[in-house]
C-alpha positions as CSV (number, residue, x, y, z in Angstrom):
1,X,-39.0,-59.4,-142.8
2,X,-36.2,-62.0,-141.4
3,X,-34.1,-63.5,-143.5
4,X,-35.5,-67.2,-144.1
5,X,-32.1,-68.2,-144.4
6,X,-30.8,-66.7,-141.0
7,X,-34.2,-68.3,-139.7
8,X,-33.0,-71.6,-141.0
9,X,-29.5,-71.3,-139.6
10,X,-30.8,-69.7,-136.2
11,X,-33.2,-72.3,-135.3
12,X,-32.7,-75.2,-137.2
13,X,-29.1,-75.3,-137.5
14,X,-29.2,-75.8,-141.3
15,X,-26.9,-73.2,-143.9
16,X,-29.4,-74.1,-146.8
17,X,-32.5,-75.4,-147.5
18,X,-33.3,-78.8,-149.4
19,X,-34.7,-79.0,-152.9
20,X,-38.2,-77.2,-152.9
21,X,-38.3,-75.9,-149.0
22,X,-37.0,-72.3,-150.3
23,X,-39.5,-72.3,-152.8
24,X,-42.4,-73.1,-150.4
25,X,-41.3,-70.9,-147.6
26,X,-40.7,-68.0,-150.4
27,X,-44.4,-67.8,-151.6
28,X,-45.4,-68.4,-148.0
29,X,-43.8,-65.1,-147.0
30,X,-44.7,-63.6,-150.1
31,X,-48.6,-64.0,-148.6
32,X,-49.6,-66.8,-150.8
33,X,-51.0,-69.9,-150.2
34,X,-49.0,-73.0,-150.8
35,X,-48.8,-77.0,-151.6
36,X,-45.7,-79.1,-151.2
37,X,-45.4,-82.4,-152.2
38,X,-42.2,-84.4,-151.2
39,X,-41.5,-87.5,-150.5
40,X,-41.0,-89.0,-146.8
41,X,-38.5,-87.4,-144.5
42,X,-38.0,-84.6,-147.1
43,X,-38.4,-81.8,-145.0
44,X,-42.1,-80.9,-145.3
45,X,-42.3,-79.8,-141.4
46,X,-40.0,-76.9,-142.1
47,X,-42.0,-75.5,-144.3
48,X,-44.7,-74.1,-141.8
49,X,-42.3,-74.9,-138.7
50,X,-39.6,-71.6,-140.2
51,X,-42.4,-69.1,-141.5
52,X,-44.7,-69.8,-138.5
53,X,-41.2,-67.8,-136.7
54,X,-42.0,-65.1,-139.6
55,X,-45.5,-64.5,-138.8
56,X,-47.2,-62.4,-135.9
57,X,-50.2,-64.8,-135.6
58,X,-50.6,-68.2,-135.2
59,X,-49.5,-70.9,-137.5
60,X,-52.3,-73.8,-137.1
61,X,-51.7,-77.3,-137.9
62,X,-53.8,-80.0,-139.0
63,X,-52.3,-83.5,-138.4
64,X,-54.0,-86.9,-138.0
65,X,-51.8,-88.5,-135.8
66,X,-51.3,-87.8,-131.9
67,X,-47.5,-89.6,-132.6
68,X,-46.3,-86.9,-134.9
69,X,-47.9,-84.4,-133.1
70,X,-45.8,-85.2,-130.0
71,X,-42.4,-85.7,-131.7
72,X,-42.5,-82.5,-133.6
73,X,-43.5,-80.5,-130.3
74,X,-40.7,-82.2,-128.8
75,X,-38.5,-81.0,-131.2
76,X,-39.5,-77.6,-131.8
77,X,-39.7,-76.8,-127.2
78,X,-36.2,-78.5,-127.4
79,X,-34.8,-75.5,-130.0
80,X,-36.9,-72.8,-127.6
81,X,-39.9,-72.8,-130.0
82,X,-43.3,-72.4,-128.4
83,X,-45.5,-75.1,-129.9
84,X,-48.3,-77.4,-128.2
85,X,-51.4,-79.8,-129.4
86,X,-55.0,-80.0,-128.5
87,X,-55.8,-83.6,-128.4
88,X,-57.8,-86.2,-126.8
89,X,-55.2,-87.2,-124.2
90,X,-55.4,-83.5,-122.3
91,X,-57.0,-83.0,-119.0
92,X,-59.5,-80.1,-118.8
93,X,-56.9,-77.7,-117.2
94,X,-54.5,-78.7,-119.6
95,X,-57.0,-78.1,-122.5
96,X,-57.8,-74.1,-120.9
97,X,-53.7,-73.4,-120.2
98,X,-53.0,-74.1,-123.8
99,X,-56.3,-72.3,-124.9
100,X,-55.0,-69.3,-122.0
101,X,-51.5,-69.7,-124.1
102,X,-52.9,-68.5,-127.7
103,X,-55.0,-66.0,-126.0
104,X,-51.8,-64.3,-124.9
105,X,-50.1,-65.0,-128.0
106,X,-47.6,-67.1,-126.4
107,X,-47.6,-69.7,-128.8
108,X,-46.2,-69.7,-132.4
109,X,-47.6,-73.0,-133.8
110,X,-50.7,-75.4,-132.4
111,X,-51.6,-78.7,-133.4
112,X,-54.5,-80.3,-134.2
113,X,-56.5,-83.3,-135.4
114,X,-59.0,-82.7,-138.4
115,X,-61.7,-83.7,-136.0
116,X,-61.0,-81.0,-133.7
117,X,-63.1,-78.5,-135.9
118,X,-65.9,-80.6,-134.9
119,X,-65.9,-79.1,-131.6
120,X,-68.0,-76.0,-131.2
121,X,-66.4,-74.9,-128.6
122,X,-63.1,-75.0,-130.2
123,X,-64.0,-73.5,-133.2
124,X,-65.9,-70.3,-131.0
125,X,-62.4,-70.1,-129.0
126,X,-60.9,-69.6,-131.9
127,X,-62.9,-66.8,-134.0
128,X,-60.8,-63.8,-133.0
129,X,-57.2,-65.7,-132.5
130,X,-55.4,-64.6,-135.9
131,X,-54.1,-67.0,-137.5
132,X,-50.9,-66.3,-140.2
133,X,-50.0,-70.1,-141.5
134,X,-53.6,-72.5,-141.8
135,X,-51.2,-75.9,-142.8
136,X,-52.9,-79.1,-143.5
137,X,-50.8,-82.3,-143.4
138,X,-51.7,-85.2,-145.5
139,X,-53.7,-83.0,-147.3
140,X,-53.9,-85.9,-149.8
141,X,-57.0,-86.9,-147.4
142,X,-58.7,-84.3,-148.9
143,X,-59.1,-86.1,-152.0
144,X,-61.9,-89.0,-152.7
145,X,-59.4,-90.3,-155.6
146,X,-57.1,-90.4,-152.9
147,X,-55.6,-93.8,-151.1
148,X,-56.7,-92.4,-147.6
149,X,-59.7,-90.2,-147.9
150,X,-61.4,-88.8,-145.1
151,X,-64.6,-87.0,-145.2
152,X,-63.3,-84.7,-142.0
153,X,-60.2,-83.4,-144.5
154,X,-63.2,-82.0,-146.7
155,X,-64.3,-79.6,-144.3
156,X,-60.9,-78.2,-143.5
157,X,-61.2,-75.0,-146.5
158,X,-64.4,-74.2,-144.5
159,X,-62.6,-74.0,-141.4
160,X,-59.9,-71.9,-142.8
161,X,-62.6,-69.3,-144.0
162,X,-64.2,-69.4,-141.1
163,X,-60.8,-68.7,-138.7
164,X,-59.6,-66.3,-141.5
165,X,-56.5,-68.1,-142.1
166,X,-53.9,-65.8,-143.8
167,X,-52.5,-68.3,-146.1
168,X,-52.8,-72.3,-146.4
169,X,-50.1,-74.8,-147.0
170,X,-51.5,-78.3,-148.2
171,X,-48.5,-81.2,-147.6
172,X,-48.7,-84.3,-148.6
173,X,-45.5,-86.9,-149.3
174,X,-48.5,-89.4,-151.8
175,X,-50.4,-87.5,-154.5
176,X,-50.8,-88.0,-157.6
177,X,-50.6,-85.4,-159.8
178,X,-55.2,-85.8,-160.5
179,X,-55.1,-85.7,-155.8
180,X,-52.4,-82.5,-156.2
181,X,-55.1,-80.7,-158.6
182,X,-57.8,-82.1,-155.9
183,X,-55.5,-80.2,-152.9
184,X,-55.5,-77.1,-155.0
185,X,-58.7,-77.0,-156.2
186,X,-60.3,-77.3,-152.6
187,X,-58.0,-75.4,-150.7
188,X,-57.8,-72.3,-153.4
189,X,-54.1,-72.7,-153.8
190,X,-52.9,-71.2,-157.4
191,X,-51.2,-74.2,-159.3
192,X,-47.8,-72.1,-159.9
193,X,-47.6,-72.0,-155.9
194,X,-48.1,-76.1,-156.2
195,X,-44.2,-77.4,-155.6
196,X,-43.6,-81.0,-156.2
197,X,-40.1,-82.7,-155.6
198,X,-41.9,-86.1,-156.3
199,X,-41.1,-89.7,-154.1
200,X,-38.1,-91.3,-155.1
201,X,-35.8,-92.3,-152.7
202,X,-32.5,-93.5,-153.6
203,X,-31.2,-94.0,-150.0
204,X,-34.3,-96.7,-149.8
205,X,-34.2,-100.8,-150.2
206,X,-37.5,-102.4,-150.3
207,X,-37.8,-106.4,-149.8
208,X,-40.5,-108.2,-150.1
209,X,-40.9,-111.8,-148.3
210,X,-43.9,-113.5,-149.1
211,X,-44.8,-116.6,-146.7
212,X,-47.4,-118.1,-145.6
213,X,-49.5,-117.1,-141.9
214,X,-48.4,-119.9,-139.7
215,X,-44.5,-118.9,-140.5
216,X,-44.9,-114.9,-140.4
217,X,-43.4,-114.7,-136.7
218,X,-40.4,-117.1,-137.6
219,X,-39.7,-115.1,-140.7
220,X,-39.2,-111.9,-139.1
221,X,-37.5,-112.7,-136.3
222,X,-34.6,-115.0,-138.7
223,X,-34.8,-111.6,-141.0
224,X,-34.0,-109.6,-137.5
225,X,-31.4,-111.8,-135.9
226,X,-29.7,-111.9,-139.7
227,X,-28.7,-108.4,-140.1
228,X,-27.2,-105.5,-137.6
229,X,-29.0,-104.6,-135.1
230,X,-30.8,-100.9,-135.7
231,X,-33.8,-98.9,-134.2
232,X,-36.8,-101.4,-135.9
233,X,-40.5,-100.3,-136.8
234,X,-43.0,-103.2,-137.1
235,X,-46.1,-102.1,-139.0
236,X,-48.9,-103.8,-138.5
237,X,-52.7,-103.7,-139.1
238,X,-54.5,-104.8,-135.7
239,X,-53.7,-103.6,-131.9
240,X,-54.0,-107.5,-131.2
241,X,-51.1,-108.3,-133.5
242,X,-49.1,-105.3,-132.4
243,X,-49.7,-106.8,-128.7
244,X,-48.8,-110.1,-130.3
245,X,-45.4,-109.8,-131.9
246,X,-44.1,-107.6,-129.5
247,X,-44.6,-110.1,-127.1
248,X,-43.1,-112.8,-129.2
249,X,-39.9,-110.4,-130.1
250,X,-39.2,-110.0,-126.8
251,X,-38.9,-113.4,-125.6
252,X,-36.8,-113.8,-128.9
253,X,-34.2,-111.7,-126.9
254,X,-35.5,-108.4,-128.6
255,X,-35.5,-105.4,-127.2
256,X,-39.5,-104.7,-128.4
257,X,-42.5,-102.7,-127.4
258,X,-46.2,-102.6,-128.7
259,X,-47.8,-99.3,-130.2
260,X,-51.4,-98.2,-130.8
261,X,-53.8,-96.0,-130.5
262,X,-55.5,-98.4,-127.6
263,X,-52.6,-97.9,-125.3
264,X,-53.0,-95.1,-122.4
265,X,-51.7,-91.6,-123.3
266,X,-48.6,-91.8,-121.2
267,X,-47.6,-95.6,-122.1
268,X,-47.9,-94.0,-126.0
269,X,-45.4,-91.1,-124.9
270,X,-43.2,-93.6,-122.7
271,X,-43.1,-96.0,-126.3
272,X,-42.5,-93.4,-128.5
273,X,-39.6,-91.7,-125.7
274,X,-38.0,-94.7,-125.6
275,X,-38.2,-95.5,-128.8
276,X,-36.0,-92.0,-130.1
277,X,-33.3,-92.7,-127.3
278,X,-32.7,-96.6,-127.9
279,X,-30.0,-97.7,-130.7
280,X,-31.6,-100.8,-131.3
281,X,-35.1,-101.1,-130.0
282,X,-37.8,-102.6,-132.2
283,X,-41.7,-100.6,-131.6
284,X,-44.5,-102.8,-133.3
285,X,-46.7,-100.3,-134.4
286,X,-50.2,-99.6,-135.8
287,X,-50.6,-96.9,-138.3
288,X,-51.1,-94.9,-135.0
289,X,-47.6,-94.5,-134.9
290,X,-47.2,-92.8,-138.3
291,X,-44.2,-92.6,-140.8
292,X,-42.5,-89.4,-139.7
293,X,-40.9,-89.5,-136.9
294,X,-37.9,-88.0,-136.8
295,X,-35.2,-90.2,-136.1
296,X,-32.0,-90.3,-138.1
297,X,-31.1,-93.4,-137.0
298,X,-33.7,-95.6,-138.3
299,X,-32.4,-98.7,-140.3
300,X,-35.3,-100.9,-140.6
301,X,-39.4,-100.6,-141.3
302,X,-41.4,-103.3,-142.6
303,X,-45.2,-104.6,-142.2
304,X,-46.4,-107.7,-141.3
305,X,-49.7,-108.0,-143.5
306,X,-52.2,-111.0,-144.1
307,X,-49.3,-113.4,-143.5
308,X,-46.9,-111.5,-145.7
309,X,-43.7,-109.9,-144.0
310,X,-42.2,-107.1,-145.6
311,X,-38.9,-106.4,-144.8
312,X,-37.2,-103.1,-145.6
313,X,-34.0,-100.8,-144.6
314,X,-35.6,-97.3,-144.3
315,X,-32.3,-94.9,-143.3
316,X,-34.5,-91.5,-141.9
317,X,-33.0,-88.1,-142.7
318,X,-32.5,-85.7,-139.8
319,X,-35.0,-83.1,-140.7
């Protein structure tokens, strides 16, 4: 079998591998099934992205959110890696060419919403595609202890039996260690092939601003104009408000776009394009958008919440 190593030099353009990816990757290729639990931006990605160049079959990925899907595709078809989604925003022929792709075993990874198994039609296209790499991200979803549970996350293990998935890797960057033994315990994974790096983030300031509603807008726009301008994410909780202070930002002189999951398809990709090429653009974002991206040259990510602005410098790593 390749080198994971040359893998990791030949593709990724890394000599070594950050703390715990070698020991995920390792029991991967040793045929085991896997959890990895590291903290945001800490290379969780790589650990199916390299293998699934290991494998013959198909690496399968479960991830909730259409933003991450897109900018890891992007990514891996920029290094010559064949990758693609399944997702609501594909046309009919679309849908059949990437279905006509893993038929001819043209592509090495595919992603995929947990929902997606809900489709019997899927699921019967995909009884005699082998699949190497079954990898489930946020896998903490799995867990009802969990902060984010969803019932679809439950039925994943199924799924895997039923595609007989060679191996399953369970990623997560929030568990605690009661959701890890939840992730294990539903997925089958043995605890010694569990690899936890834990969430602390030195490179990280967190601020917090309270303030009442009325001033929220002022507040982050003075906390904007009053430190260097940097690629900007805006979380907040409703489309409306997303709509909202984008709107605002802009005619603050801000260089700002909405994001969420009511946008069209393509103005989603045209945001989210935009967003990795600018140096100082600001994307107010629902929880659509998701928090890993990979941009290395984020500087800023805060929320705007029940009138309470949370300001933050979030530097991204590369990979």
């Amino acid at each position: 079998m390749t080198n994971p190593t040359e893998l990791l030099k030949r593709h990724f353009g890394f000599d070594e591998f950050r703390d715990g990816q070698g020991e995920v990757i390792r029991n991967l290729l040793d045929g085991h099934s896997g959890a990895a639990v590291f903290p945001t931006g800490g290379g969780k990605s790589l650990c199916y992205q390299l293998p699934a160049l290991a494998f013959d079959g198909l690496t399968l990925v479960v991830s909730p959110l259409i933003a991450l899907m897109k900018d890891q595709i992007d990514a891996l078809t920029a290094r010559g890696i064949a990758a693609n989604k399944l997702d609501s925003t594909l046309t009919a022929d679309e849908y059949r060419g990437v279905m006509q792709d893993i038929r001819a075993q043209r592509l090495k990874l595919l992603y995929v919403a947990p929902e997606r198994f809900n489709n019997e039609r899927f699921r019967e296209q995909m009884k005699d595609v082998r699949v190497s790499l079954f990898a489930v991200d946020e896998a903490h979803c799995i867990s009802e202890r969990g902060h984010n549970f969803r019932p679809d996350y439950l039925k994943l293990a199924g799924y895997a039996e039923q595609f007989h998935a060679e191996r399953i890797l369970a990623l997560t960057a929030t568990a605690t260690p009661q959701v890890l033994k939840d992730m294990c315990r539903v997925f089958d994974i043995d605890a010694a092939h569990a690899t936890c790096t834990g969430f602390y983030r030195s490179n990280l300031k967190l601020l917090l601003t309270p303030t009442v509603p009325r001033q929220r807008d002022d507040a982050l726009c003075s906390k904007l104009q009053n430190q260097p301008a940097g690629p900007t994410i805006v979380y907040v909780t409703l489309q409306k408000t997303a709509m909202d202070v984008a709107s605002k930002l802009s005619a603050a002189g801000f260089s700002a776009e909405p994001y969420h999951a009511g946008l069209k398809p393509d103005v989603r990709a045209a945001v989210q394009d935009w967003f990795l090429a600018s140096e100082d653009g600001v994307v107010v974002a629902t929880i659509a958008f998701g928090m890993g991206g990979d941009k290395p040259n984020i500087r800023y990510a805060g929320t705007t919440a029940a009138g309470d602005p949370t300001g933050g410098t979030r530097p991204l790593p590369s990979r």
